[in-house]
C-alpha positions as a printed Julia matrix, in Angstrom:
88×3 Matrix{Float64}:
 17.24  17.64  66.24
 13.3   17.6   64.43
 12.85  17.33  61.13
 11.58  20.85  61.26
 15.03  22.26  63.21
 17.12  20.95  59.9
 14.41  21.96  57.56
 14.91  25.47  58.8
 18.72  25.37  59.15
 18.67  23.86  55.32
 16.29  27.29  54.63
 18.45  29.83  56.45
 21.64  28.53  54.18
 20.18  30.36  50.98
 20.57  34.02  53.25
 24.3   33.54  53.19
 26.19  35.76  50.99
 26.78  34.27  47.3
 30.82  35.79  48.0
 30.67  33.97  50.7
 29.77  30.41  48.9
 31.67  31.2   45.96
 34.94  31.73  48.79
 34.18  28.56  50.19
 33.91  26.83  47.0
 37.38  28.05  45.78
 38.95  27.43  48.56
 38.22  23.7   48.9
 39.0   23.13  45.29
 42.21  24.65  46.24
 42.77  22.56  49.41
 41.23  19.41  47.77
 43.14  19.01  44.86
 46.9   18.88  45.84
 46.52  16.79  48.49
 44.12  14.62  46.31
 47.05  14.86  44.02
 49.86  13.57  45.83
 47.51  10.52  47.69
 46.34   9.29  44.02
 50.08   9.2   43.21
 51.44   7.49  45.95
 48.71   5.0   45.91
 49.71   4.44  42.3
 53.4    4.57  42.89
 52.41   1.44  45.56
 50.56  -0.49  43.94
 47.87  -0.02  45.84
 44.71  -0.25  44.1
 41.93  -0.38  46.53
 43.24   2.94  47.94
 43.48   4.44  44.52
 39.81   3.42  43.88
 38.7    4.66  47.45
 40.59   7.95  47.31
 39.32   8.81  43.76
 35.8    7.91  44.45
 34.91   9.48  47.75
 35.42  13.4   48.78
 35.98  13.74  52.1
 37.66  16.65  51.83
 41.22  15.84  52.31
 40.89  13.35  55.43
 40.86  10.44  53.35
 44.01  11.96  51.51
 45.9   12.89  54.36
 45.68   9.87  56.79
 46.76   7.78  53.34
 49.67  10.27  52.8
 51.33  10.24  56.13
 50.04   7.14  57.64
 49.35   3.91  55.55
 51.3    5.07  52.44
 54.29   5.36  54.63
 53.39   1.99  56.46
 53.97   0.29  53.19
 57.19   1.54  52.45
 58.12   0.08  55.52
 57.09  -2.91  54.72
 58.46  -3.29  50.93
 61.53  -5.15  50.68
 64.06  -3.16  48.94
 63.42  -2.59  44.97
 67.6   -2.06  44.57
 69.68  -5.06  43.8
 73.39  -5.3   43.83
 75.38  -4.6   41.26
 77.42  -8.13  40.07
């Protein structure tokens, strides 16, 4: 792709609708946040601070979130020994 292919793509973006944006705005604030959410506070909940750091910093929307969520957050648990002791 030119320079002058995305220059024109980058120009034809302003003839979308404005409901159209505004939809597409609200609707990855809406998709964002929870699973934003829950990654943040399993990260926390881990102890894991460079995935805290990396999930708060970058948008990606969601991927980040979601491979943390059901992938390496859950590979930790596995890991951790057991918090529980006996009782004596």
């Amino acid at each position: 792709m030119t320079v002058s292919q995305l220059l024109f793509q980058i120009s034809t973006v302003s003839q979308i609708d404005p409901k159209i944006i505004l939809f597409l705005i609200i609707f990855s604030i809406f998709w964002v946040l929870p699973w934003k959410g829950v990654a943040l506070w399993k990260a926390a909940k881990n102890s894991d601070k460079k995935w805290f750091i990396v999930i708060f910093l970058l948008n990606t929307l969601s991927l980040i979130e979601i491979l943390y969520i059901f992938i390496f957050a859950k590979r930790k648990k596995a890991t951790r020994p057991s918090q529980t002791e006996p009782d004596s």
